[in-house]
C-alpha positions, 0 to 999 in steps of 0.5 A: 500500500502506498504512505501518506505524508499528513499535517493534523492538529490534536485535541490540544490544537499542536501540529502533529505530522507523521507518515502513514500507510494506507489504501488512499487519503480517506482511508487515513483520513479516516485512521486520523479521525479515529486516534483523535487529531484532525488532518490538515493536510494529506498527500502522497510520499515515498517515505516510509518512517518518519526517521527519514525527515531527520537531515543526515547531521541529525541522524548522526548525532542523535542519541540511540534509544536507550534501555531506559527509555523502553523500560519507561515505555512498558511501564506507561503502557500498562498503566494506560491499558489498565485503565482502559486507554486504547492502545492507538490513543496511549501511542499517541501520547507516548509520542507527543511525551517522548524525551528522546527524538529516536524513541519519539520516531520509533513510536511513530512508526510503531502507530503507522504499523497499527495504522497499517493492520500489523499486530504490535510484536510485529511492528516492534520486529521492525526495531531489532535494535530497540526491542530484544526477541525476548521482548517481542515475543513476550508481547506476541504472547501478550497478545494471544492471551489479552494479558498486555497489561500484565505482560508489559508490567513484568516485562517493565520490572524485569528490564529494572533488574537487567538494569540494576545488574548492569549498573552494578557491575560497572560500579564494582569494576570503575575502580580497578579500570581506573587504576590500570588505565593510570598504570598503562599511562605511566608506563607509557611516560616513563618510557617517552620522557623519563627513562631517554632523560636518564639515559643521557646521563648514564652514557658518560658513566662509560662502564657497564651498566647493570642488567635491569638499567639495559633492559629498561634502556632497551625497551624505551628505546624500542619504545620510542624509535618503534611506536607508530609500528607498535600503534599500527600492530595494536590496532590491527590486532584489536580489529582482528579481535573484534572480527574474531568475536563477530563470528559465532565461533569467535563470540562462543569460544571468547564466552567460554572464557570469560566464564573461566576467568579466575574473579570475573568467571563466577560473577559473569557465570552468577549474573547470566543464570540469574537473567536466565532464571528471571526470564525463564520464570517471566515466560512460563508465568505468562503461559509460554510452553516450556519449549517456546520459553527456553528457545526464547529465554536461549536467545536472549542470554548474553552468553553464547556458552550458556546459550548453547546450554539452555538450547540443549536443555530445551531439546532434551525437552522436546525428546520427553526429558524432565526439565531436571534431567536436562538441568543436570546434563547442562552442567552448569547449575549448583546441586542446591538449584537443581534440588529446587528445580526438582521441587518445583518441577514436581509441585508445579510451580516451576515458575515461582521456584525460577523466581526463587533461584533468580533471587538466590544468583542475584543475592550472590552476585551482589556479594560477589560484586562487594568483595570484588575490589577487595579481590583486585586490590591485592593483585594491582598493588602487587602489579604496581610494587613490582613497575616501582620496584624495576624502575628504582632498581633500574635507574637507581643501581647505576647512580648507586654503583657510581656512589660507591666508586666516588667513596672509593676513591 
C-alpha cells in the first residue's frame, strides 16, 4: 500500500505530522479521525518512517534509544491499558511525551504499523535494535492471551533488574579500570620522557651498566624509535579481535572464557543464570510452553556458552526429558538449584521456584560484586610494587654503583 505524508492538529490544537500507510487519503483520513487529531493536510510520499525527515547531521548525532527509555515505555503502557486507554490513543501520547527524538520516531512508526493492520510484536520486529526477541515475543504472547497489561508490567520490572545488574557491575569494576588505565599511562611516560632523560646521563658513566638499567634502556628505546609500528600492530590486532568475536565461533569460544576467568568467571557465570532464571520464570508465568520459553529465554542470554546450554536443555525437552534431567546434563547449575528445580518441577510451580533461584544468583552476585575490589586490590598493588620496584632498581643501581666508586676513591 502506498504512505501518506499528513499535517493534523490534536485535541490540544499542536501540529502533529507523521507518515502513514494506507489504501488512499480517506482511508487515513479516516485512521486520523479515529486516534483523535484532525488532518490538515494529506498527500502522497515515498517515505516510509518518519526517521527519514531527520537531515543526515541529525541522524548522526542523535542519541540511540536507550534501555531506559523502553523500560519507561512498558511501564506507561500498562498503566494506560489498565485503565482502559486504547492502545492507538496511549501511542499517541507516548509520542507527543517522548524525551528522546529516536524513541519519539520509533513510536511513530510503531502507530503507522497499527495504522497499517500489523499486530504490535510485529511492528516492534521492525526495531531489532530497540526491542530484544525476548521482548517481542513476550508481547506476541501478550497478545494471544489479552494479558498486555500484565505482560508489559513484568516485562517493565524485569528490564529494572537487567538494569540494576548492569549498573552494578560497572560500579564494582570503575575502580580497578581506573587504576590500570593510570598504570598503562605511566608506563607509557616513563618510557617517552623519563627513562631517554636518564639515559643521557648514564652514557658518560662509560662502564657497564647493570642488567635491569639495559633492559629498561632497551625497551624505551624500542619504545620510542618503534611506536607508530607498535600503534599500527595494536590496532590491527584489536580489529582482528573484534572480527574474531563477530563470528559465532569467535563470540562462543571468547564466552567460554570469560566464564573461566579466575574473579570475573563466577560473577559473569552468577549474573547470566540469574537473567536466565528471571526470564525463564517471566515466560512460563505468562503461559509460554516450556519449549517456546527456553528457545526464547536461549536467545536472549548474553552468553553464547550458556546459550548453547539452555538450547540443549530445551531439546532434551522436546525428546520427553524432565526439565531436571536436562538441568543436570547442562552442567552448569549448583546441586542446591537443581534440588529446587526438582521441587518445583514436581509441585508445579516451576515458575515461582525460577523466581526463587533468580533471587538466590542475584543475592550472590551482589556479594560477589562487594568483595570484588577487595579481590583486585591485592593483585594491582602487587602489579604496581613490582613497575616501582624495576624502575628504582633500574635507574637507581647505576647512580648507586657510581656512589660507591666516588667513596672509593
Amino acid at each position: 500500500m502506498p504512505f501518506f505524508a499528513y499535517k493534523a492538529r490534536n485535541s490540544h490544537g499542536e501540529l502533529v505530522e507523521g507518515v502513514m500507510e494506507g489504501a488512499d487519503s480517506d482511508w487515513v483520513a479516516k485512521q486520523l479521525f479515529a486516534i483523535g487529531i484532525s488532518p490538515v493536510q494529506i498527500v502522497l510520499t515515498k517515505q516510509t518512517s518518519g526517521n527519514q525527515e531527520l537531515t543526515w547531521w541529525q541522524r548522526l548525532w542523535d542519541k540511540k534509544v536507550q534501555a531506559l527509555d523502553v523500560q519507561l515505555f512498558s511501564h506507561q503502557l500498562h498503566t494506560l491499558i489498565r485503565a482502559g486507554v486504547p492502545i492507538m490513543r496511549g501511542l499517541t501520547g507516548l509520542q507527543e511525551s517522548a524525551v528522546s527524538r529516536a524513541f519519539r520516531e520509533v513510536i511513530r512508526d510503531l502507530r503507522e504499523s497499527l495504522d497499517s493492520g500489523r499486530e504490535l510484536s510485529a511492528a516492534m520486529r521492525r526495531h531489532p535494535h530497540v526491542f530484544s526477541m525476548f521482548f517481542i515475543s513476550m508481547v506476541k504472547v501478550g497478545e494471544m492471551t489479552g494479558r498486555l497489561d500484565m505482560i508489559f508490567l513484568r516485562l517493565s520490572e524485569h528490564m529494572e533488574f537487567e538494569r540494576d545488574m548492569r549498573n552494578r557491575v560497572k560500579t564494582a569494576l570503575r575502580y580497578p579500570m581506573f587504576v590500570i588505565i593510570v598504570m598503562l599511562l605511566a608506563i607509557i611516560i616513563v618510557n617517552v620522557a623519563v627513562i631517554p632523560a636518564f639515559a643521557k646521563v648514564f652514557a658518560t658513566f662509560n662502564a657497564q651498566l647493570p642488567l635491569m638499567t639495559r633492559f629498561l634502556l632497551g625497551m624505551s628505546q624500542f619504545f620510542v624509535d618503534y611506536w607508530p609500528l607498535l600503534l599500527g600492530v595494536s590496532s590491527l590486532a584489536v580489529i582482528a579481535f573484534r572480527r574474531f568475536l563477530a563470528t559465532r565461533g569467535g563470540r562462543f569460544w571468547w564466552d567460554r572464557q570469560i566464564l573461566q576467568a579466575p574473579i570475573f568467571g563466577r560473577i559473569v557465570l552468577k549474573a547470566t543464570l540469574a537473567r536466565f532464571a528471571r526470564s525463564f520464570a517471566l515466560s512460563s508465568r505468562s503461559g509460554v510452553p516450556i519449549v517456546q520459553a527456553l528457545t526464547v529465554v536461549a536467545s536472549t542470554v548474553d552468553n553464547t556458552f550458556i546459550a548453547s546450554r539452555v538450547e540443549q536443555m530445551r531439546d532434551g525437552v522436546e525428546r520427553g526429558e524432565s526439565i531436571l534431567r536436562t538441568a543436570a546434563a547442562a552442567n552448569v547449575f549448583t546441586p542446591v538449584v537443581l534440588q529446587m528445580i526438582a521441587v518445583g518441577e514436581e509441585s508445579g510451580a516451576l515458575d515461582e521456584l525460577m523466581d526463587e533461584i533468580g533471587l538466590m544468583y542475584e543475592g550472590e552476585v551482589e556479594y560477589e560484586l562487594k568483595s570484588l575490589s577487595a579481590n583486585i586490590e591485592p593483585i594491582l598493588i602487587v602489579s604496581l610494587g613490582i613497575m616501582v620496584l624495576v624502575l628504582a632498581l633500574g635507574i637507581f643501581l647505576p647512580i648507586w654503583d657510581l656512589g660507591k666508586v666516588a667513596l672509593k676513591r
